[in-house]
C-alpha positions in Angstrom: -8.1 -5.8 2.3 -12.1 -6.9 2.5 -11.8 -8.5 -0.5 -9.3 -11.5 0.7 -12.3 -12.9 2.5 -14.4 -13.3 -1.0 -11.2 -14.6 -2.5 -10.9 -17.0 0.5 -13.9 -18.3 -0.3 -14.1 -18.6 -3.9 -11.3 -21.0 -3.3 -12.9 -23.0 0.0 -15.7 -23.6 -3.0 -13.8 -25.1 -5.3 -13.3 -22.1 -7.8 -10.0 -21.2 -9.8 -9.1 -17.5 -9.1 -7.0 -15.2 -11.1 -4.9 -12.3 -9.9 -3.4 -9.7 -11.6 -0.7 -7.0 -10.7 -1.0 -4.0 -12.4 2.2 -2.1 -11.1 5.8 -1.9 -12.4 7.9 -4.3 -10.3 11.7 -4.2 -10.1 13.9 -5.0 -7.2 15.7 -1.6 -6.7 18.8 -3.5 -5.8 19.2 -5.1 -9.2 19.9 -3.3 -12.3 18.1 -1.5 -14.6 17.3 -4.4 -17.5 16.2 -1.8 -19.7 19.2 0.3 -19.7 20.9 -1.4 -22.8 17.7 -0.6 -24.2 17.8 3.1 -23.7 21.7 3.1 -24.6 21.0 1.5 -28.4 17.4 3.7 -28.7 19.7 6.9 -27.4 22.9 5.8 -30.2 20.3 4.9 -33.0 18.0 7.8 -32.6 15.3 5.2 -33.5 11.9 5.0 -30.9 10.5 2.1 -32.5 13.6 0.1 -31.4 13.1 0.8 -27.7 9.9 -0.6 -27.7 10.8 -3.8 -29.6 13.9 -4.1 -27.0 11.9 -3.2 -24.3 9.2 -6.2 -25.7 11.9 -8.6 -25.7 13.7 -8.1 -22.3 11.0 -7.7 -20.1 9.8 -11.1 -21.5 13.2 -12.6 -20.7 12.8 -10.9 -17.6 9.7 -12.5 -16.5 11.3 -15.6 -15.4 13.9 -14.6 -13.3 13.6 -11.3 -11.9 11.9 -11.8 -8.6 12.8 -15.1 -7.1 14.8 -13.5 -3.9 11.9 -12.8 -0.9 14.1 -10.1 0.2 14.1 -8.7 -3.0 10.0 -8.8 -2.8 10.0 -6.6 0.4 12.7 -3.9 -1.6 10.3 -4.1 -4.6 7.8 -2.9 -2.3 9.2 -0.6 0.3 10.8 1.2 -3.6 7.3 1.1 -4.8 6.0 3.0 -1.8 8.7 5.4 -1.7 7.7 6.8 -5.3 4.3 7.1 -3.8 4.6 9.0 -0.8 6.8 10.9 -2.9 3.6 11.5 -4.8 1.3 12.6 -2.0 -0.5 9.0 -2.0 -0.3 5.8 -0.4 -0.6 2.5 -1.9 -3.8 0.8 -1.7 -3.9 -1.1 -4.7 -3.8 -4.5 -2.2 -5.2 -7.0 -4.6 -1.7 -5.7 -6.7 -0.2 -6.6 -3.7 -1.3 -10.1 -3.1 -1.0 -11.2 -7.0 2.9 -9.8 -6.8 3.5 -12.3 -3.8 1.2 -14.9 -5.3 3.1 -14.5 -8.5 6.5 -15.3 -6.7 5.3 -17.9 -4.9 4.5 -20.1 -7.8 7.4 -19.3 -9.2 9.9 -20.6 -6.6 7.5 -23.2 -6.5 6.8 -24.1 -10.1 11.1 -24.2 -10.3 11.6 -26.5 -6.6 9.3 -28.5 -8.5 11.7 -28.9 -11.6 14.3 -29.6 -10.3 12.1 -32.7 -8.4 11.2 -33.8 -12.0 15.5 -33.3 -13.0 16.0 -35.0 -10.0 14.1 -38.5 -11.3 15.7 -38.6 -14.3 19.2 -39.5 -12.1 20.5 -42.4 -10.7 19.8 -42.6 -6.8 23.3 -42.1 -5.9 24.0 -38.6 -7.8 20.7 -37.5 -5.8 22.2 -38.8 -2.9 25.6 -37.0 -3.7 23.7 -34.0 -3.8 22.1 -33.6 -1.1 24.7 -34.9 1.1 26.9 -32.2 -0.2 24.2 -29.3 0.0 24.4 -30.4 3.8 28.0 -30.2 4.6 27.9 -27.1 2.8 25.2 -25.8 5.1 26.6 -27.4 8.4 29.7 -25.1 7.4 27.7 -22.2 7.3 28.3 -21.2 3.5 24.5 -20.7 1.8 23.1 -23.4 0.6 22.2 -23.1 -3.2 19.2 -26.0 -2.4 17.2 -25.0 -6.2 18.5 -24.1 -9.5 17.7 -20.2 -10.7 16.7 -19.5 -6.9 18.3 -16.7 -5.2 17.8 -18.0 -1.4 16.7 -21.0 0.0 13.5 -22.7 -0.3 11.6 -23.0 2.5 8.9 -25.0 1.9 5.5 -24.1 0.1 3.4 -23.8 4.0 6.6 -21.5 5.4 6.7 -19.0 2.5 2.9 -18.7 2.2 3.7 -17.4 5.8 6.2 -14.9 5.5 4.1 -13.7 2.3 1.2 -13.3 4.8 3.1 -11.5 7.0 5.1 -9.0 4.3 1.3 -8.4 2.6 0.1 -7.0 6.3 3.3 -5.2 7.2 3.5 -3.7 4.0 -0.2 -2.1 3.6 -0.1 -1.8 7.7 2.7 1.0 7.2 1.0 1.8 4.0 -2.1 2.7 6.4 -0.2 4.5 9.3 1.3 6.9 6.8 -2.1 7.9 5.0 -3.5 8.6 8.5 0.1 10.3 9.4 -0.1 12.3 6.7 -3.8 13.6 7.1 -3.1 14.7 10.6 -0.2 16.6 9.4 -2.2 18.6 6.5 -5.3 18.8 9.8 -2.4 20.6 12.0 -1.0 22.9 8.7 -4.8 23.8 8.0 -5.2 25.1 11.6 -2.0 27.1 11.4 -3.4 28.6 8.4 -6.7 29.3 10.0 -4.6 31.2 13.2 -2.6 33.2 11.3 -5.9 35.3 9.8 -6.5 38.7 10.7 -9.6 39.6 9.2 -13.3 38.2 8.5 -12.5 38.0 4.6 -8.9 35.9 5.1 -10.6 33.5 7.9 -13.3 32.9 5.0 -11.2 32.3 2.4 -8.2 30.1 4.4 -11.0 28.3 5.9 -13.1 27.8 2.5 -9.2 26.1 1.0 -8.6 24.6 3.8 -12.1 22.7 5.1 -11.7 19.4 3.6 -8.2 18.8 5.5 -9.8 19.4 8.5 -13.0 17.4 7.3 -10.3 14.3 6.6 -9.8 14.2 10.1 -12.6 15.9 12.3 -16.5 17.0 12.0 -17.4 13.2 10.9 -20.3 14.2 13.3 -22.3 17.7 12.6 -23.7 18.2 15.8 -20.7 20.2 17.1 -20.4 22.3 13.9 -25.0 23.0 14.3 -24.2 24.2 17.7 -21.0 26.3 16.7 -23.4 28.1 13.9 -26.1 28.8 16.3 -23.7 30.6 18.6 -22.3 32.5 15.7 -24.0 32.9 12.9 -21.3 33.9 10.8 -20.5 29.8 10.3 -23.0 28.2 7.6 -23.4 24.9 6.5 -24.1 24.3 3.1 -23.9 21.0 0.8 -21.2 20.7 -2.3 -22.4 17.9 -3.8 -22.9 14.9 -1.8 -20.8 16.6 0.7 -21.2 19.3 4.0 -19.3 22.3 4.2 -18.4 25.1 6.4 -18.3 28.4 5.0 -18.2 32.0 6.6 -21.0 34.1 5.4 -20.0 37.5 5.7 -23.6 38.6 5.6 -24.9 37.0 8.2 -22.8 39.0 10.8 -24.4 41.3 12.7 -23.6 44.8 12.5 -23.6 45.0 16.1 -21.0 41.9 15.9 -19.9 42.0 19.8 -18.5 38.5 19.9 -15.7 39.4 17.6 -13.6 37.8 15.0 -10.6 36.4 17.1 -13.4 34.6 19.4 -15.1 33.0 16.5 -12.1 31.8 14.8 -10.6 30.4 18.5 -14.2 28.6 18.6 -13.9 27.1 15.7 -10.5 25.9 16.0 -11.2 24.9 19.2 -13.7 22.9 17.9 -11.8 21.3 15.3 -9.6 20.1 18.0 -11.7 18.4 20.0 -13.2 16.4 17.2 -9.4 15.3 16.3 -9.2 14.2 19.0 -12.0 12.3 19.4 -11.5 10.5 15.5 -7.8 10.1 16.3 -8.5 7.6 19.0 -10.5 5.3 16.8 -8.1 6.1 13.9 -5.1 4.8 16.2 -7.3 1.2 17.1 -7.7 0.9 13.0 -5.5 2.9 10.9 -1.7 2.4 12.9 0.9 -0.4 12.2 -0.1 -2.3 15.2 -3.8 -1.5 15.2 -4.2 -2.4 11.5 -2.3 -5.7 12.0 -4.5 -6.7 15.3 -7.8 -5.7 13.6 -6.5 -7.8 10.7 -5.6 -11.0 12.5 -8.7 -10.8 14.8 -11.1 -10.6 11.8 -9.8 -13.6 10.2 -8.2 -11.5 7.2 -4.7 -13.5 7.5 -5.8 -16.6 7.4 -8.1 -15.9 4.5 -4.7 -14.4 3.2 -2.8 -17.5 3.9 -4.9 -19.3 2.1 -4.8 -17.4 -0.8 -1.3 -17.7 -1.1 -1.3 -21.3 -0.3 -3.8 -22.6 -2.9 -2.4 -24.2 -6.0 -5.6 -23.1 -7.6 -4.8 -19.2 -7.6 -2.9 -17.7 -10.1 -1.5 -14.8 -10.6 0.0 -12.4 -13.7 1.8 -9.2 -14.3 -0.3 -6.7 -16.8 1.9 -3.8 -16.9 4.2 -4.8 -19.7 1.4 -6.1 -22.0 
């Protein structure tokens, strides 16, 4: 999230900042809005009238779908789960931070309605009101304390805190399972890599299999130059703006006397000490806990704060344009 500290200070100058969320946000726990849609589309046999339907609810919807905080962090934990199911994580951030921002004015834009309802009465029905919100809450029941709200307000500096927060626990996680899932394809590639038996399957396991291991080891080619001129049969070579490993069947000797099963333990061996080395650095940046330090140490939540605090940010939804 580099790009907070820009944003922070586009705003610190003086400069109105626009966010947009591109992604398709619904609190799981709600239902489906466009399911009436589908029904009549499904009964009628007519396209065109989903997409008018779908037009006019979502524009209803816009106003009142996401004003629970709890119902943010289920958005987002739903919107993660479809893309781990994918194979990817979600590092669309700047998404993030306009979905939050988005909320934000809204509970904010409709606490200060009901301010502007609230001087159009006479001082004792305000009075009433509030005295009556607080017995409620002194007897534990929740306390309704604005109109079209689905929990309580807690004032504008509090929930541009616990937006902070949710932002960097959600992409923190978001981190730890990217790096969690590329030291589990690292570990797969090296099973594969074991399990050959000849010079032709090591080449061709190791030829699918290099840039798993290259996600997480060989950032540094010295180990793989001195691994080639102890056996020659490894050979780097450029694809593209990339390195690669490849065996080159030709350049073993006919006398080979090192052998297959040694070359392929060297490499792997190899490959394992160079995980091990990038995991220890990965574990200070790319964990939940080392994310979240590095990101409060750098300044990146209050830069995030501030984001989500300004009144001159806004923020939109494009995806049902």
């Amino acid at each position: 999230m580099s790009g907070v500290r820009q944003f922070a200070d586009f705003i610190g100058r003086g400069v109105p900042l626009m966010l947009f969320d591109s992604r398709h946000r619904q609190d799981p726990s709600q239902a489906d809005p466009l399911r009436p849609a589908a029904d009549a589309c499904r009964k009628s046999k007519d396209v065109d009238l989903f997409n008018t339907l779908k037009h006019d609810v979502m524009k209803d919807c816009q106003h009142i779908e996401f004003m629970s905080l709890a119902g943010v962090w289920r958005t987002l934990e739903a919107q993660s789960h479809r893309l781990h199911a994918a194979g990817v994580a979600d590092w669309y951030d700047t998404s993030t931070i306009a979905f939050l921002k988005e909320v934000l004015n809204r509970r904010w834009d409709a606490v200060h309605g009901q301010q502007l309802v609230e001087r159009e009465k006479w001082l004792w029905q305000v009075i009433e009101e509030r005295s009556r919100d607080k017995q409620s809450s002194e007897r534990g029941m929740p306390k309704d304390a604005v109109v079209g709200l689905a929990d309580p307000f807690l004032g504008r500096d509090e929930e541009a805190k616990l937006a902070a927060d949710m932002i960097v626990a959600y992409h923190s996680q978001e981190s730890e399972w990217e790096m969690l899932s590329r030291h589990t394809g690292f570990e797969d590639a090296l099973g594969e890599l074991l399990k050959a038996q000849t010079w032709e399957e090591f080449r061709d396991t190791l030829h699918a299999n290099f840039f798993k291991l290259h996600a997480c080891a060989f950032h540094r080619w010295n180990r793989l130059e001195d691994l080639s001129a102890k056996y020659p049969c490894f050979e780097i070579c450029h694809k593209g703006n990339h390195q690669v490993v490849r065996i080159s069947l030709d350049r073993i000797p006919a006398d080979d006397s090192t052998g297959f099963e040694e070359a392929r333990d060297a490499f792997v061996c190899a490959a394992r000490k160079e995980f091990e080395f990038s995991s220890q650095f990965e574990q200070k940046r790319n964990s939940r806990s080392g994310y979240t330090v590095h990101f409060h140490e750098t300044g990146g939540w209050l830069c995030l704060y501030d984001i989500l605090r300004s009144s001159a940010v806004h923020a939109s939804n494009l995806y049902n344009l």
